[in-house]
N, C-alpha and C positions, 0 to 999 in steps of 0.2 A: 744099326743100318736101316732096319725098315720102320725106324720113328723120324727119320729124317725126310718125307714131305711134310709131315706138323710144320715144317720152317719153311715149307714154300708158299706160295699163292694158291688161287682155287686151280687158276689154267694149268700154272707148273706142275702141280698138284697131282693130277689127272696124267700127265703126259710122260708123267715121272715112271708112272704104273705102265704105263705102255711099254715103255724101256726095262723095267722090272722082268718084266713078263716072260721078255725073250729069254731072262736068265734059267728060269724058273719054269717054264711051262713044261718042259719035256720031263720033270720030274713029278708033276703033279698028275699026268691024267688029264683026259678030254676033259675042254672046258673050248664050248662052243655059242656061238650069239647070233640071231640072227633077226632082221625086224624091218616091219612093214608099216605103213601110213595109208591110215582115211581120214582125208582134210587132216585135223592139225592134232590127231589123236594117235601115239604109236606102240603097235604093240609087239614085242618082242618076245622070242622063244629060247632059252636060255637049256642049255644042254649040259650037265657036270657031273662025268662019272663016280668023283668024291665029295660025297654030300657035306659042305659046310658044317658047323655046330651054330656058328653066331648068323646073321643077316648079312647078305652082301650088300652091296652098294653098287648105286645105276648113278652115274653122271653122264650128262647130257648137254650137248652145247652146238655152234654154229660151226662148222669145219673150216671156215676162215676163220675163226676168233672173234666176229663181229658184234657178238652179244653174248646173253651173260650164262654160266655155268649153273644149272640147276642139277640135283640131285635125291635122290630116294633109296632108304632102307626097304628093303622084303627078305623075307623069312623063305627058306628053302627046305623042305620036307620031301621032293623026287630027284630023281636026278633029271626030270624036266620039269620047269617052271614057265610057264607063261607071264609076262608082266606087262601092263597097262601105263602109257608113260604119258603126260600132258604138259602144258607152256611150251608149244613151240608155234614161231611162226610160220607163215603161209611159205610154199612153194623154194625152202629153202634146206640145204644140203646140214646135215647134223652129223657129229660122232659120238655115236654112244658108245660109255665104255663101263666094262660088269665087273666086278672087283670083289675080291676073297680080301678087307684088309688085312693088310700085313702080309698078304700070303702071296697074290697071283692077280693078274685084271687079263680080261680082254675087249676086244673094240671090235666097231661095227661102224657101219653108213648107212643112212638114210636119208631118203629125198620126203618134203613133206608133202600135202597138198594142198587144194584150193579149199578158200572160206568158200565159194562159189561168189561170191562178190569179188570182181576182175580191182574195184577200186581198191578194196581191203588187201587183195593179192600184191599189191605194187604201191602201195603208202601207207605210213604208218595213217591209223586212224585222230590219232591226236599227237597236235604240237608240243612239245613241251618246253617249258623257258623254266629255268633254274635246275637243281638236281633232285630229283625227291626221294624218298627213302622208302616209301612203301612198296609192297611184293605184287599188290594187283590191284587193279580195281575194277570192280564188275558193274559193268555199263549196260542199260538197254536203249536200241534204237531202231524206230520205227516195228516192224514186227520182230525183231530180230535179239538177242541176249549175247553178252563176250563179254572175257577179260583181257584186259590190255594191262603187259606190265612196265618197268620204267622206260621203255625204249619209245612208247607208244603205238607196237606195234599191236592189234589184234595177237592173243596167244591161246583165245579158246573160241569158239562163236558156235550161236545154234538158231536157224533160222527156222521161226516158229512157220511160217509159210502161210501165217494168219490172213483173214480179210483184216481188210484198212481201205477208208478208214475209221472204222466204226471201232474196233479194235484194235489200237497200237499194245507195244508188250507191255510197256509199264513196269509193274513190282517184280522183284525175282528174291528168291532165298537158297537157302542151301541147308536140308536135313542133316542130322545127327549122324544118319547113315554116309553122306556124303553123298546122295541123292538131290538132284537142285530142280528146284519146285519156281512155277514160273505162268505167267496166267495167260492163255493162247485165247481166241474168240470168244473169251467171256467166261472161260473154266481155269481151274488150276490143272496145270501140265506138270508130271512128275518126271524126268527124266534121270536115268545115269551121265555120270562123266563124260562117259564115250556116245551118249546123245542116243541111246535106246529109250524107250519109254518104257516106263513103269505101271504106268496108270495116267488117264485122262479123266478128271472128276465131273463128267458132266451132270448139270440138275436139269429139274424143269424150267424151262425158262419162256414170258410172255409177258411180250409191251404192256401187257394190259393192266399185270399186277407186280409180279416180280419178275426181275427179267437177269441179267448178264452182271457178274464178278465182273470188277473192274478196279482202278488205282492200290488195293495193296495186295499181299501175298508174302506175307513175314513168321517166320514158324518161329515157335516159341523156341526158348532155350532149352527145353529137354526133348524135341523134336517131336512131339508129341498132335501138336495142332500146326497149322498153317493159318494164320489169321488173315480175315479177306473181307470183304465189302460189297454187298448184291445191292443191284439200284430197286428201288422199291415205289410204284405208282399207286396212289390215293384218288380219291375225284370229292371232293368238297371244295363248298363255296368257302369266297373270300372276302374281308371286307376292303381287302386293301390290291385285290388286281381282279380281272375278271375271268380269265383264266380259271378252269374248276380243277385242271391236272395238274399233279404237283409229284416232283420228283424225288423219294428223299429215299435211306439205304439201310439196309437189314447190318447188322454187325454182328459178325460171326465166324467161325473157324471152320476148318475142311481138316477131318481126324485120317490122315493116310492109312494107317490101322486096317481100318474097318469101311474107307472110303465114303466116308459121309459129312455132311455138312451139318454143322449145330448153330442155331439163330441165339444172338446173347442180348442185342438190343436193338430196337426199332428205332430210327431217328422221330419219327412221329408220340412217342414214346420219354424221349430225352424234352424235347423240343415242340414246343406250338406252335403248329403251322397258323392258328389265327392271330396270335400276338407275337411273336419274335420272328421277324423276318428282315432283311437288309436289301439295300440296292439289289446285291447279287443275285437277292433269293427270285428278283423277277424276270430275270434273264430267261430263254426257252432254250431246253437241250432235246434232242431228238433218242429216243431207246426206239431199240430195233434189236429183233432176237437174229441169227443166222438161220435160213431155212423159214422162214417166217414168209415167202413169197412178197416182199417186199416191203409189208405192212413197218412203218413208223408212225409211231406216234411223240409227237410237242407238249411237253410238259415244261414247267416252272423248274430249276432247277434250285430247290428252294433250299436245301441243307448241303448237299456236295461234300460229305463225309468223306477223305481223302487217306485218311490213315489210321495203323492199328499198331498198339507195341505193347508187349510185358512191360510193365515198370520195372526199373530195376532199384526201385527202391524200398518197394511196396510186393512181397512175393506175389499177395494176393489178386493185387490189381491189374488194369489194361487201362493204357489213355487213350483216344481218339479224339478225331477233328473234325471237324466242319468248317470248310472253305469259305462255304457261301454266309455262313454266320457268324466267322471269326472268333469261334470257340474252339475253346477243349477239354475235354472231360475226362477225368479220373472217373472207374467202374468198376465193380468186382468182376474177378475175371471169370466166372462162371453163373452171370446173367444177374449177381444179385442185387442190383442198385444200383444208381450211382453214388459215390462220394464227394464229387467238387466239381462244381463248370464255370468255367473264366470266359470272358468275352470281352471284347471291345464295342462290340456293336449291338446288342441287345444284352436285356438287362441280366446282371450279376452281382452277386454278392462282394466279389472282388473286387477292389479298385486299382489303379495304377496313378501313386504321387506325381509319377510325371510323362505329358503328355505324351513326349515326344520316345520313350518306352514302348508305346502301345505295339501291337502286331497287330496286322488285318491281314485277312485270306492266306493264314497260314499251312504249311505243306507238312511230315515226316517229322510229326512233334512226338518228345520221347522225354521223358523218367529218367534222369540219370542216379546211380547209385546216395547223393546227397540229397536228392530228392529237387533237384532243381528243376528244370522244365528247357529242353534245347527245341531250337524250331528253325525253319526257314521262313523269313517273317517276309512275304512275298509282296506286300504294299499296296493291291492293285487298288485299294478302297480306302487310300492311306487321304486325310484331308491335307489340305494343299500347305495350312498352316503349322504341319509338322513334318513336311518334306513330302520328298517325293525318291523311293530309293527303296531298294531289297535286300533283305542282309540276312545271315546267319547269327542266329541270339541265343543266349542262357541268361534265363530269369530265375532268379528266389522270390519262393511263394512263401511269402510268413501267413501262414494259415489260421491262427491268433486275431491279429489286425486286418486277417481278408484284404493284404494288399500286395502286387506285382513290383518288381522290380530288375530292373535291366541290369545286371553282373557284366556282360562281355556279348562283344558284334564284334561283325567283318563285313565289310562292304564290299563287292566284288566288284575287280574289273579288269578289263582285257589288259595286256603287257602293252598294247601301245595308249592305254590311259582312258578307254572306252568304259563308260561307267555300263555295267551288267542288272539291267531290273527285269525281274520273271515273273509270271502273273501266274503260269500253272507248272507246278512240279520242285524238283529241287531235293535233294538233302543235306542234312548236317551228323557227323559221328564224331564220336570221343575215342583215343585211345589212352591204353593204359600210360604209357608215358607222357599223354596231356598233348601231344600233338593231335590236332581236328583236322578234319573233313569238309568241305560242301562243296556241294553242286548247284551249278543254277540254271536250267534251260533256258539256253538262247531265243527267246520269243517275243522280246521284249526290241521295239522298233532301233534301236541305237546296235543290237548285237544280232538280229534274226540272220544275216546274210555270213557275217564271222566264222559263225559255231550253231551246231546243233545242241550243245549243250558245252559248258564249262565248269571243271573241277578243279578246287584249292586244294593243297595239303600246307599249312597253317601250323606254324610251331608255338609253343604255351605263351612266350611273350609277345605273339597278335601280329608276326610278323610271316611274310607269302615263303614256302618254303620252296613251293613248284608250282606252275598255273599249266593245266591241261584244256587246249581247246577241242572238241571234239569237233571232227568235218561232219559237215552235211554229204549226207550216203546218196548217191543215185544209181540203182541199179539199171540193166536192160530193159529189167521187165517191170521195177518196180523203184517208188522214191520213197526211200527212208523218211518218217515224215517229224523226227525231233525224238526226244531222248528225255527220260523224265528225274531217275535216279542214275548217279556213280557212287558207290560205297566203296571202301578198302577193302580190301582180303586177303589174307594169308596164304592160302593154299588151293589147290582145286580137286587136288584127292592122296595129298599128302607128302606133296612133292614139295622143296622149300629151295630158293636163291641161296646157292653155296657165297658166300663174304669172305 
């Protein structure tokens, strides 16, 4: 008798246990629940004078049915337990129910609360067209971080409350611990689940020489480093602009440990600012610390180092990019050299048999396990006689003949046929079942008004499996001001989509 919800649905499933209960409770023993909501985090108090042996189970859903059934094992050692529950939406009514399987459940209600964003409270934040299959995907926009999962609704959010817009969020990750690390006005922000802080990693920071963390914040796989990117100001002549300030970026990790920052490479370093430089590198970006009484300074944005990853092909190594030079460099990942730098725009060892291959001012380029090289090939400095257009790429590097090669693209574009080109931001991910990832920020004059940014999930044979538009946020007090990464994710602190 009590192996028969295996034969139901997740809902049935659930409600089965409810009816159960009644049979059963007055033989069991106090078994009590009770739970409360800040914003969209809830934490309940579980009461059971018969302490379990195995883990119970917390299922959790919409008290209409509206959405979907998520669920979480925890281990019981008191006869009171505290538990910590997340993925739910804003400002809406849930039943949770606690479960001895096989034994006893009981249930509970709870109303959630506001993201504080009245937009996010009353629509979902992105559109979705088709059905996608993934559990979450963690978005940042304007100062602000969340996951949103397939319904599109916001189901986690943490509003950094940063200045913008000198600093938007940018990069975010998520430690070993299940700690999510995330970069607020120019530092890495460490928080818990439930959006306590752990640690704010502030350095020194000054326009003059080094100044503010900015575009990543990627912890390695054994959670050990957070990998990050300080902008870094030089003053030498040039022969090719007159400009003497030049902006280029330290590479290096932030050790949560022991809260410190370790420098691995210098772009000045990699790269010569008197001979390799591109259109981009002449562009002016303005650095400016917080608390600096207004001081900026205009510098050449001459390398625009943009991201940082583990290889996963390579234990030893980290690859990194440069926007403004259309590079990307293979490194040891504890400062000790480089091993390979490919370019399109200044010179390299590499070449690419065909033209229209090439990538220019690429974004979130990464190592995948075959050793291939995936990117967001972003185009802005694409020549006119090989297109004009941004896409999601994986290239093989045959490292022998020192030559490039285009394997697999996607060209992004809106579901009413609006071709999608992004000049700054974007990602692309692999899953293990070979379904991909990307993102492309809507910044691009044909989609700026659409989306603040836009996400694929892309099945192995190259075909859209769901297209996500993200809205443009305006708040009361503040306008979200664009979206850089969405990535996939599983979980938020261990909680998984009951199927």
């Amino acid at each position: 008798f009590f192996f028969f919800p295996l034969y139901l649905d997740s809902m049935q499933r659930v409600f089965f246990f409810i009816v159960l209960s009644l049979y059963i409770l007055s033989s069991y023993g106090q078994f009590t629940v009770n739970c409360d909501a800040t914003r969209l985090v809830v934490t309940c108090d579980i009461y059971m004078s018969d302490i379990p042996s195995d883990p119970i189970r917390v299922d959790w859903f919409p008290t209409d049915k509206s959405g979907n059934v998520i669920y979480q094992h925890f281990d019981v050692v008191d006869e009171t337990t505290t538990v910590t529950l997340y993925r739910f939406t804003p400002l809406t009514n849930y039943t949770v129910i606690v479960e001895v399987p096989a034994v006893i459940s009981t249930a509970t209600t709870v109303m959630t609360g506001s993201t504080g964003i009245t937009q996010l409270d009353t629509e979902p934040i992105a559109d979705i067209t088709g059905t996608p299959s993934y559990e979450l995907l963690f978005f940042d926009i304007g100062n602000a971080y969340g996951f949103t999962d397939n319904s599109g609704w916001v189901v986690w959010f943490y509003n950094t409350e940063g200045t913008l817009p000198m600093e938007p969020a940018q990069a975010k990750s998520q430690l070993s611990n299940g700690n999510i690390v995330m970069l607020k006005n120019g530092y890495i922000l460490e928080v818990t689940p439930s959006g306590e802080t752990v640690q704010y990693a502030e350095r020194t920071c000054s326009p003059y020489t080094n100044s503010y963390e900015n575009h990543e914040c990627r912890a390695s796989r054994d959670g050990t480093r957070v990998y990050s990117i300080q902008e870094s100001i030089v003053n030498e002549t040039l022969s090719w602009d007159s400009q003497t300030l030049i902006v280029g970026q330290i590479i290096n990790y932030w050790a949560p440990e022991t809260n410190d920052y370790v420098n691995l490479y210098a772009s000045y370093e990699v790269w010569d600012p008197q001979t390799q430089y591109s259109r981009a590198s002449k562009g002016e970006l303005t650095v400016e610390c917080l608390g600096d009484n207004g001081v900026t300074i205009q510098a050449l944005d001459w390398s625009h180092c943009n991201s940082v990853s583990e290889s996963h092909f390579n234990e030893s190594a980290i690859i990194f990019s440069s926007r403004s030079l259309s590079s990307i460099v293979s490194a040891d990942k504890n400062g000790g050299g480089v091993n390979w730098m490919i370019s399109t725009e200044i010179d390299s060892d590499y070449t690419f048999p065909n033209a229209t291959d090439k990538f220019y001012n690429q974004h979130d380029v990464q190592q995948i396990a075959n050793g291939n090289i995936i990117l967001i090939d972003n185009g802005a400095d694409r020549p006119a006689s090989e297109g004009s257009f941004s896409r999601a790429a994986e290239y093989y590097v045959n490292h022998i003949n020192k030559t490039v090669t285009l394997v697999w693209e996607f060209l992004p574009y809106l579901p009413d046929g609006t071709a999608v080109q992004c000049f700054h931001g974007g990602s692309v991910s692999l899953s293990d079942s070979g379904v991909r990832y990307a993102s492309f920020p809507c910044d691009g004059t044909s989609s700026h008004n659409e989306c603040s940014i836009v996400a694929f999930e892309i099945s192995s044979d190259g075909s859209t499996i769901a297209t996500l538009q993200f809205q443009n946020v305006v708040a009361s007090t503040e306008k979200f001001i664009g979206s850089y990464r969405v990535e996939p994710w599983t979980t938020i602190a261990g909680e998984r989509l009951a199927r």
